[in-house]
N, C-alpha and C positions, 0 to 999 in steps of 0.2 A: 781803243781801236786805232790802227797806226794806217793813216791813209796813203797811198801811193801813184802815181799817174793816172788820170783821165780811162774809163773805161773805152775800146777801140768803140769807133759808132759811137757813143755817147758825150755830146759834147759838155754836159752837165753833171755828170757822173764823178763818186771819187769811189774808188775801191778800196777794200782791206786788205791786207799785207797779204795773205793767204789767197790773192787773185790768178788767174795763171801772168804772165808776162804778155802774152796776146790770146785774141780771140775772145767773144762773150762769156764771162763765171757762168758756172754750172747755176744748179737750183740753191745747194747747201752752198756756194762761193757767196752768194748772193747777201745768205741772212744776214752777214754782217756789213755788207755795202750800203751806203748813204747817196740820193739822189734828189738833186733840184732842178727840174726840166726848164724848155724855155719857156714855158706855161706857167710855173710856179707852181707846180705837183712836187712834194716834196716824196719820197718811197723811203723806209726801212726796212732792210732786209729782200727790197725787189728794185731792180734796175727800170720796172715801166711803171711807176704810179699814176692811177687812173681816176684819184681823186685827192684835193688837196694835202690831206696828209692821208699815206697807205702805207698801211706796217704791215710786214708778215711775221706774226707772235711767234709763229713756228711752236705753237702751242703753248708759247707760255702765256702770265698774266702781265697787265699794263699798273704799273704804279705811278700815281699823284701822290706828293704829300705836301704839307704846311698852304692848302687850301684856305679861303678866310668863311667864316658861316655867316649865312644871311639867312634873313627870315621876313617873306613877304606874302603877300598873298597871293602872288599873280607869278608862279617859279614852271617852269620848263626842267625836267629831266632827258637822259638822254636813253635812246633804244637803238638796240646794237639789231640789225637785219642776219641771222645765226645763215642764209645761204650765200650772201655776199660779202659780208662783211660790214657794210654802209651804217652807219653812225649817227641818228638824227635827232632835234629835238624836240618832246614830245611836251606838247600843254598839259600840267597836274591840276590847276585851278584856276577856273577864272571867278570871279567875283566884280557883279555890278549893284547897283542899286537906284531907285524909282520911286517916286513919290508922286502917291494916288490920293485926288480928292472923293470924300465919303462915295459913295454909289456911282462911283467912276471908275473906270478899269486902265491898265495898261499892258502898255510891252516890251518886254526886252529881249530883244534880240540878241545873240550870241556872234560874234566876228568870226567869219571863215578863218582867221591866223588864228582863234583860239579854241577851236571847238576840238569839243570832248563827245565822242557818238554817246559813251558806254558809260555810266556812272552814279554818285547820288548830287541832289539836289536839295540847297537846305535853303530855306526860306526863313528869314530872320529879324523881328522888329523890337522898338520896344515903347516904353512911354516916360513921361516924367517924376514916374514914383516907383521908378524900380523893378516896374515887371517887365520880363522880356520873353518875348514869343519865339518858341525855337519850330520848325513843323521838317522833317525829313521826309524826303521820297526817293525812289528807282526808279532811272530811267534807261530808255535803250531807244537808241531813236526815237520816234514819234510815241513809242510807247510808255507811259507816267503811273508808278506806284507808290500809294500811302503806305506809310509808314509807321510814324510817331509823330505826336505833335505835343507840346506842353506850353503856357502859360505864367510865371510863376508857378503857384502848387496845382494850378487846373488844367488837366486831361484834355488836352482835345478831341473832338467826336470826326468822324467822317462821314462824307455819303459819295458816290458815283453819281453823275449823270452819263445817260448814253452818251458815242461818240454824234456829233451834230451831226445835221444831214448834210449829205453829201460824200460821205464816210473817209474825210480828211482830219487830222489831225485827232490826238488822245481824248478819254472818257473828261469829264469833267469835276474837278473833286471837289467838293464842298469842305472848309474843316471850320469847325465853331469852338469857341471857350467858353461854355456856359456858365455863370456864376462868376466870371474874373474881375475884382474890384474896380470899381470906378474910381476914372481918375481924371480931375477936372471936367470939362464936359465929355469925357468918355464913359460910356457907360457899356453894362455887360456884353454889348457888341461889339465892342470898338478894336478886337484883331480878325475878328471875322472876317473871312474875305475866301475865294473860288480860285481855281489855276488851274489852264490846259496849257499844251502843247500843239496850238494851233500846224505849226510844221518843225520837223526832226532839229531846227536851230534858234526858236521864238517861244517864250512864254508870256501865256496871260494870264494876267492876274485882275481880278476883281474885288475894289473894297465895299467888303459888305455890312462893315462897322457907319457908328456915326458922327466920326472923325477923321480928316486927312492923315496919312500914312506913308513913311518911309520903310520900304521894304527893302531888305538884301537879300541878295540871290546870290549862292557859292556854288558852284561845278565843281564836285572832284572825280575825277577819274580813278573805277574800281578797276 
């Protein structure tokens, strides 16, 4: 693009060759014109950007390349708004974890910057001889569905309890391993444990084993 004088009215403006000599570029003058306001809006393809960086694709597509790859647990993609155009970034997983003594419960709360309404929920532990507890659930706001749960080679079972009184927060789910090898003073209890969804961004969890427990909690966003 071969840039030429200051757009008229625009003190931050540069135009493409193909601009008239005065007066404001048309719409199609535009696509190829480049603009840095005294805001710091930068515009491509429009002379009034209305957000740090505004392109007008003019229908085409946007290319990145030689991007570097990361791989974490805690990653942000981005969601394009298809009636305005706006561009934002969206939490794909968070992941925390908590450490509950035997017949003790806890909570983790989830942070406003990373919540996820819509998604599953894996619950994750394990011990010092190699078994590790994986238990999957659905959640949608306030509301918590089992799923799958395993143990090493042992099935987990479930049950429901109603929602508590007062009719706040999800049902209550029980998940057991029965028969899962003991290991040092844990014995066939020892990943047992209950989880609600006291409200749409807290879980609770309760260890119903007869040992203290590190649990992880991952959110991903379906």
């Amino acid at each position: 693009m071969v840039l030429t004088p200051l757009i008229p009215n625009c003190t931050s403006c540069r135009r493409a060759k193909d601009n008239a000599a005065t007066g404001a570029p048309t719409a199609a003058q535009q696509l190829n014109d480049f603009v840095v306001t005294s805001t710091g809006n930068v515009g491509i393809g429009t002379i009034a950007p209305q957000k740090k960086l505004d392109i007008n694709a003019n229908n085409a597509s946007l290319r990145i390349t030689n991007l570097p790859e990361q791989i974490s647990n805690d990653q942000d993609f981005l969601t394009i708004n298809n009636v305005n155009g706006d561009v934002v970034a969206a939490r794909y997983v968070y992941t925390a974890s908590i450490t509950i003594q035997a017949g003790t419960s806890g909570t983790v709360t989830v942070p406003s910057s990373a919540t996820i309404p819509n998604g599953m929920l894996v619950i994750k532990s394990n011990n010092t001889c190699g078994i590790n507890m994986i238990t999957n659930f659905i959640y949608s706001d306030i509301s918590l569905g089992y799923a799958t749960a395993i143990a090493g080679s042992v099935v987990g079972t479930s049950s429901i309890a109603p929602i508590p009184g007062g009719g706040g927060g999800s049902g209550v789910w029980s998940v057991k391993f029965a028969g899962v090898a003991t290991c040092g003073t844990g014995n066939s209890t020892q990943f047992d444990y209950t989880v609600s969804k006291p409200t749409a961004s807290s879980y609770l969890i309760v260890n119903n084993g007869n040992v203290d427990r590190t649990y992880s909690l991952t959110l991903f966003r379906l």
